[in-house]
N, C-alpha and C positions, 0 to 999 in steps of 0.2 A: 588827735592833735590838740595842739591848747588853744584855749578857748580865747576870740579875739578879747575879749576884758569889757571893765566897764567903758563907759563915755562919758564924757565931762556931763555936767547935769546942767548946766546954763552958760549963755557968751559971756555973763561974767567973770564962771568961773575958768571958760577956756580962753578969756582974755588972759587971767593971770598966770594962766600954764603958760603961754605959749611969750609972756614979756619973761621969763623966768629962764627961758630956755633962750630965746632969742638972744639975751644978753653973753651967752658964752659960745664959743666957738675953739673947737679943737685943732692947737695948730701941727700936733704929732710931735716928731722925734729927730732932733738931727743930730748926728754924730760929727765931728769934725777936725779929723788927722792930718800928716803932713802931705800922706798920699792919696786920703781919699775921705771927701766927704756922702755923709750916707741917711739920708733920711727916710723917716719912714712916718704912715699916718699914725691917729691916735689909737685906731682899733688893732693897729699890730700887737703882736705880743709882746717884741721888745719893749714896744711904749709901754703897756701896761707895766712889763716890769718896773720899768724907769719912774713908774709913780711908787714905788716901793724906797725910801730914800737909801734906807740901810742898806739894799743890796744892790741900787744902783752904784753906789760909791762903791760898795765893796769889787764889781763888774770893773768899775771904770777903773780902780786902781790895779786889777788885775790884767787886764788888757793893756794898759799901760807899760808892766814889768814886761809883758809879753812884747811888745813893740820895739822895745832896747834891748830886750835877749833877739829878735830876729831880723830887726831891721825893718819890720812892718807891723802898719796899724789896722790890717786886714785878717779877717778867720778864713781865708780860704787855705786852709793848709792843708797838707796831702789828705789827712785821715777823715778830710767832709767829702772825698769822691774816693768813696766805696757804697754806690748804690743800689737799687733793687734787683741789679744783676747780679752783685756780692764781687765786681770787679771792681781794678782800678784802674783808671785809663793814665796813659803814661804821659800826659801832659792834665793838667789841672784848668786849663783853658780849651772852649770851645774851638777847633782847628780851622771851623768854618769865617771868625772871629780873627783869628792871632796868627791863621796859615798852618798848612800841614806840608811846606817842601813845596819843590817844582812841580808846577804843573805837570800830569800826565797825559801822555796820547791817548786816543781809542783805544789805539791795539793794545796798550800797557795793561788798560783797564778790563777790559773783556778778557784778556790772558789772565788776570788778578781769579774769574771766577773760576769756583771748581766745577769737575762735569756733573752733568744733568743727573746722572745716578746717581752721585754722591750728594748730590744736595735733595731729592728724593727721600734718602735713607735716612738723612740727619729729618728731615721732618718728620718720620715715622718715630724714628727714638728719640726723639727732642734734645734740644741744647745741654738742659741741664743734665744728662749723663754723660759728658766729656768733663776730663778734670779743669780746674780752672785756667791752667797757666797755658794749656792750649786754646779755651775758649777765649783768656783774655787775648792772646793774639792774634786769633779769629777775628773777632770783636774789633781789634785795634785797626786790623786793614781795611772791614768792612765800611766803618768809620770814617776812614781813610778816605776809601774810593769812593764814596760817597760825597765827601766836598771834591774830588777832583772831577767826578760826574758833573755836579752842579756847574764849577767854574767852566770847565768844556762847553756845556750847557748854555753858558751866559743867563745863568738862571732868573736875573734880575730881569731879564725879557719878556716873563710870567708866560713862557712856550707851555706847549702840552704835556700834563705831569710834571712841571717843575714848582710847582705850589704842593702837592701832596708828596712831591721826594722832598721837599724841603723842612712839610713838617713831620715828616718820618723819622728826618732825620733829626731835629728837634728830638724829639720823642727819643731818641738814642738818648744824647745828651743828657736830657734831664735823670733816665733812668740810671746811669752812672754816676747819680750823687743824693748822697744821702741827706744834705743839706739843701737851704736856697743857695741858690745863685745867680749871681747878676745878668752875666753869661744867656743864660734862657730866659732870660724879661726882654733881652739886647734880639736875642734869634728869634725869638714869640712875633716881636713888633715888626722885624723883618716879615714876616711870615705874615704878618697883618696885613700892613700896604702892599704887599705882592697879590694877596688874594683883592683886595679894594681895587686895585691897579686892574685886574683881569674880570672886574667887576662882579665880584661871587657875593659880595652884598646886594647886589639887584636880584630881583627874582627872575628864572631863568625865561618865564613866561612874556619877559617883555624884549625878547630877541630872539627872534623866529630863525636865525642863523645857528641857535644851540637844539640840539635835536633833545628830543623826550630821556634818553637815557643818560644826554651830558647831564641835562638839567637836574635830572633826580640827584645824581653824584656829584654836582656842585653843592646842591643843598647839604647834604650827606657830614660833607667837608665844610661848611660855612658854620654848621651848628657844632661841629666839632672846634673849629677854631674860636666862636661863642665861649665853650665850655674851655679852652685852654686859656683864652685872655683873661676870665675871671679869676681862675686859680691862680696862676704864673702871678698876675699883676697883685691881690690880694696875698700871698703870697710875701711880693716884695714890698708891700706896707704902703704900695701905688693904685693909681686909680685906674678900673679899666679903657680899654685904647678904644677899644669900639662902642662909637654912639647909637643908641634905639633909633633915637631918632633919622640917622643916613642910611638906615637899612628895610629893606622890605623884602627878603629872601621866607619864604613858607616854610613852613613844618615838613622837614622830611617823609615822603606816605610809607603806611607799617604795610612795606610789602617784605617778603623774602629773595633774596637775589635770584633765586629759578622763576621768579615772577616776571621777569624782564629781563629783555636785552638790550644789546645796543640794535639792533637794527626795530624796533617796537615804533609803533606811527606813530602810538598813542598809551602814555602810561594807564596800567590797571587800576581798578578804582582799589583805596587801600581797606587793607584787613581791618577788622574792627580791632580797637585795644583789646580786647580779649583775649587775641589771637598771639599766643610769643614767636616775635617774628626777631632774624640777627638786629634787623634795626627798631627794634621797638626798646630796648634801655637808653639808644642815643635820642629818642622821642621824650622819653620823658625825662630826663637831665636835661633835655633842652628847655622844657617846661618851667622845671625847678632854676637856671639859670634864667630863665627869661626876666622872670622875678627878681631872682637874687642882683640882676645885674641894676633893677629900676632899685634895690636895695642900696647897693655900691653909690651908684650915682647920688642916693640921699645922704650917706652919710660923709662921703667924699666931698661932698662942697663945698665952697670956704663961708658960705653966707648961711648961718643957724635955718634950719627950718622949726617950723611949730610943731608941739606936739600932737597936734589936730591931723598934719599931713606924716609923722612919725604911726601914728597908727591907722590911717587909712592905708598907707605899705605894707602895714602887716597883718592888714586885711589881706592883700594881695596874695601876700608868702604864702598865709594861710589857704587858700584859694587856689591857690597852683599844687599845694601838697595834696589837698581835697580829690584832684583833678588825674593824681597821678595813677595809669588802672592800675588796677585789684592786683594783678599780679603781678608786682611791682612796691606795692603800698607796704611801708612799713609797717611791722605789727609788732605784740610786743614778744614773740619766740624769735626774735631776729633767725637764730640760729637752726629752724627746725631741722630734722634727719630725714624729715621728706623732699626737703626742697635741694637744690644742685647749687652748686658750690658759687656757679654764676651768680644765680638769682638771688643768695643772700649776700652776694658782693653786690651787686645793685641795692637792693635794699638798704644797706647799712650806709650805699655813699648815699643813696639821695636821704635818708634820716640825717646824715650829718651836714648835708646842704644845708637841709630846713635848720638845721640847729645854727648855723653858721650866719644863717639870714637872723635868725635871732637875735643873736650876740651883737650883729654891728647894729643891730637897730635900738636896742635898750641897753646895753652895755654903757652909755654915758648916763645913766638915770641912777646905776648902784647908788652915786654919795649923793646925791643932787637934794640939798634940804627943799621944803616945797614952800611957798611963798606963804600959805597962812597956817593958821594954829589948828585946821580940821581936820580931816581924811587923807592920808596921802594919797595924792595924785599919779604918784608914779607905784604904787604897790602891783599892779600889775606887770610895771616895765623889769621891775627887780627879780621878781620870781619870775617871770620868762627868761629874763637872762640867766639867773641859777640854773633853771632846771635845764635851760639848754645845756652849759658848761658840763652837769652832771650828768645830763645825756650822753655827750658826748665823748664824758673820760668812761661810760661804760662801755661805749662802741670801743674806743681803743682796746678796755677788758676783752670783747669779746673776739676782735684783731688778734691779739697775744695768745688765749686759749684756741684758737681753732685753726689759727695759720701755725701751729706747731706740728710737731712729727703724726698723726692720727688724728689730728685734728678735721674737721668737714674743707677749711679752709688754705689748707695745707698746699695743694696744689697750686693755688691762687696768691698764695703769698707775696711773689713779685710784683704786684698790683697795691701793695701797700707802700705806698712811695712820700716823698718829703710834702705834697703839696694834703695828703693825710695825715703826718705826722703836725704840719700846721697846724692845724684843726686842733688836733690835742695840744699842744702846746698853746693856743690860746687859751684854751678850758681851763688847763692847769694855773698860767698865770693868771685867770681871774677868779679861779678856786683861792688861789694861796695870797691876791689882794684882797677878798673879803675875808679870810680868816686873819690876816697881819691886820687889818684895820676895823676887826671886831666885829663887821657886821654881816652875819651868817644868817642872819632874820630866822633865828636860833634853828637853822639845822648843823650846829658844829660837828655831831658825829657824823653824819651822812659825808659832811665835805670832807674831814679827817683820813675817814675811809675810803673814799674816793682817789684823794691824794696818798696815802700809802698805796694803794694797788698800781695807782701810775707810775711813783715812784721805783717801784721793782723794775720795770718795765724799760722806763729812762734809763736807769742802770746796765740795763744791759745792753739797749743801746748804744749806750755811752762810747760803746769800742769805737766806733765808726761814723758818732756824730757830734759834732760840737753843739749843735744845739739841743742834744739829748744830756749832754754831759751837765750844762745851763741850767735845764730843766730840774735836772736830779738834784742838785747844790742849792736851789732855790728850794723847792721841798723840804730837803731838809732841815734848811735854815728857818722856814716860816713852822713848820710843825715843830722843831725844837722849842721858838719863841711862841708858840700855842700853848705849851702843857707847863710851860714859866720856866723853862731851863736857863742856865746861866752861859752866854756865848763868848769866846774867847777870839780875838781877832790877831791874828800873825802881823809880822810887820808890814804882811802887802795887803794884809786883806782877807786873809782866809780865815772865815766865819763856821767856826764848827760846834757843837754845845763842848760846854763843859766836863760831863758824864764821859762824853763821846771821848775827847782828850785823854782825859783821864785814862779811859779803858784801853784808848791807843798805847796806850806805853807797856802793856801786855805784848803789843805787838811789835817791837823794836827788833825781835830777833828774826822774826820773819821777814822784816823791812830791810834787816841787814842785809839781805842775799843780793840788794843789789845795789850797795853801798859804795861798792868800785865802779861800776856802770856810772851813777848817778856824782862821783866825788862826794857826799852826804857825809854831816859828823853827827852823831845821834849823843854827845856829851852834853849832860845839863838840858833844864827844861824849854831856856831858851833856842837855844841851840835845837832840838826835836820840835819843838814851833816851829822855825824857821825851816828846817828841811823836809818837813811836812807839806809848809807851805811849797816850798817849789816840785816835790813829787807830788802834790796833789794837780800843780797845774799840767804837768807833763803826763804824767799817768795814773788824772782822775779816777777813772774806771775800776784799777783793782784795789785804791782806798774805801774805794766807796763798797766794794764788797768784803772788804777785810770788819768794815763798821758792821754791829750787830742791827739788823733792821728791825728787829722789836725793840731796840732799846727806846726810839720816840714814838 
């Protein structure tokens, strides 16, 4: 791990860090249409972009054209929900949210399941070998019957099992889009006050009415919903909903479920970390979150802290990764062919915690001049922040290689979901603001490289996310304006190099094929600008493959 750094050398000099810091305060990101205002803090990605000006403008004018071609000033359009299922759900709103139809009876619902055999058999041969268009129907009712269970339920009652179907059902949702969504920050918080309400923030020890095996599986479930407040809420560029401070629920114990039952007097004492037990990965994300959330909390306040308490936090970070056992501990074969496809998907998420705890912690220190003519004071906070970002566009690398066909991670693929691809999208956008603003604290090739491999990756994305598409156009744009190319901007906005253009016009006749589709005139150079620009905003994706990727 990295090493906590130096310490100021006298209170004189950690007076002047900390008046230096004190005086700014990040107020984030707000967006502001006719239908929806939307803000976000300064550590989102968006924001970062948005210190970028060139391609803020160029964003803002292109969401704009978008707005008067659809009638809205929202990205939620079909092609951001096709999620880690590879479905798409046939409303683009959470149903739990917006309604799914009349309510249903019991008997409606219980008739909805199929028989015991048959649902037996699909678990032996798993979901994903049914073709899609039967799963997604599948999918669509289970969905379904799942908010009409709830409402039946009067699920806001916080009865038995209506907290854990609720965030199951959660957990549906999210995994059906490949983007954020507001949607699941709106169901998350639901799901927060239901469990607070049924008091799974208390530890179960201090009500002798919840027997030994509730108690284990409320814990179980509190640290689980721990870990989805952070991500969701970070995520949507918000602050997390649950305070350290209103809770006191323990560490889930590393037992195995044959360990215990429900009728048990008295829980077993728990396995050593040693031992890989089912609940021993949610023990130590709980870990890593436990920190990352006193992280959140520091950098989410409106009032500057000092940089005295900005690195006593990541002592912490540091501390909690230290903590995490051995097998579990990030190393640097992420990937080895000894280990199980689980255990390097653990691995890899809690290395990009820690990387993530990084980034909100030093990430305002990149430009921040330092008050006097000596040593820089923040030289540690810049390279932690770096190396973190470049850390973490390798995890994505090593995401892309090994959830492919033969890959170790192959199977596990569906587990790489939007609140992962977050992660890399912050990386990216603070890879491509210190190379746009020159200050690489000269590793230019290492970030270069980093950014073309993510770059591929974005692209291919692209099909199914708008915020992969974002990602890819910003890439581009900062590594053309890297290597001095000359950019040429459309009348709305669309920033491509010059070379690039240029060599597009090779490809006019390929572009023709869908020139009646599109009404497109490809006469004269303005004219191929301009209809460039509006097939690039509609069908990013196969411009962006038509472009030769060694050309920047």
């Amino acid at each position: 791990m990295l090493d906590p750094g130096p310490t100021p050398r006298s209170p004189s000099d950690q007076e002047r860090l900390d008046m230096a810091i004190d005086e700014r305060s990040e107020c984030g990101s707000l967006q502001v249409g006719s239908l929806e205002h939307r803000y976000v803090g300064g550590a989102h990605w968006a924001a970062i972009l948005d210190g970028i000006a060139d391609l803020k403008n160029h964003f803002d004018r292109d969401e704009h054209i978008m707005s008067i071609v659809t009638g809205s000033d929202h990205d939620d359009g079909d092609d951001s929900y096709v999620g880690i299922t590879g479905l798409r759900p046939r409303s683009p709103h959470a149903l739990l949210l917006y309604g799914c139809g009349e309510p249903a009876p019991r008997s409606e619902i219980l008739a909805a399941l199929p028989p015991r055999g048959l649902v037996d058999r699909f678990l032996v041969f798993m979901v994903p070998r049914h073709d899609t268009d039967t799963l997604s129907t599948q999918l669509g009712m289970y969905r379904e019957k799942i908010v009409q269970c709830l409402i039946l339920g009067e699920y806001t009652n916080s009865g038995p099992y209506a907290l854990e179907t609720l965030y199951h059902y959660v957990q549906i949702e999210f995994s059906m889009r490949a983007d954020a969504d507001k949607d699941i920050w709106f169901l998350l918080a639901l799901a927060v006050n239901m469990a607070m309400r049924a008091g799974y923030h208390r530890d179960p020890r201090h009500f002798p009415e919840i027997s030994p095996f509730q108690g284990e599986m409320r814990r179980r479930m509190w640290a689980s919903l721990l870990q989805g407040d952070i991500l969701i809420s970070s995520q949507m560029g918000m602050p997390r909903m649950i305070s350290e401070w209103q809770c006191d629920t323990a560490e889930p114990r590393n037992l195995n479920d044959a360990d215990f039952d429900v009728d048990v007097d008295e829980l077993p004492p728990p396995r050593p970390k040693t031992d890989m037990t089912t609940v021993l990965p949610l023990i130590a994300r709980r870990t890593m979150f436990m920190a990352l959330g006193t992280v959140m909390d520091l950098t989410a306040a409106v009032r500057p802290c000092s940089y005295a308490e900005i690195m006593r936090v990541d002592g912490i970070l540091h501390e909690a990764a230290a903590s995490i056992p051995p097998l579990l501990r990030p190393k640097s074969n992420m990937a080895n062919v000894t280990d199980t496809p689980q255990v390097i998907m653990h691995r890899l998420f809690i290395s990009t915690t820690f990387y993530k705890g990084q980034i909100l912690l030093h990430r305002r220190f990149l430009y921040m001049k330092p008050t006097a003519s000596e040593k820089d004071p923040f030289a540690y906070s810049r390279k932690a922040c770096l190396d973190a970002a470049l850390g973490t566009l390798q995890i994505q690398d090593i995401y892309d290689g090994e959830s492919s066909p033969g890959g170790q991670l192959y199977t596990m693929r569906w587990r790489i979901s939007s609140v992962t691809n977050h992660e890399f999208l912050t990386a990216t956008m603070i890879l491509c603001s210190l190379l746009y603003r020159g200050q690489t604290l000269q590793r230019d090739d290492e970030i270069k490289s980093a950014l073309r491999k993510s770059r591929t990756i974005w692209l291919r994305r692209s099909v199914t996310s708008k915020e992969a598409r974002k990602a890819a156009e910003t890439v581009n744009v900062v590594l053309a304006r890297a290597e001095g190319r000359q950019h040429v901007y459309g009348n709305d906005g669309l920033n491509v190099s010059g070379d690039t253009l240029s060599w597009l016009g090779g490809a006019k006749d390929a572009l023709a094929a869908i020139d009646d589709d599109l009404e497109l005139s490809f006469d004269g150079q303005n004219a191929f600008q301009d209809a460039m620009a509006v097939y690039y905003r509609e069908y990013n994706i196969l411009i962006l493959n038509i472009i030769n990727l060694n050309e920047i």
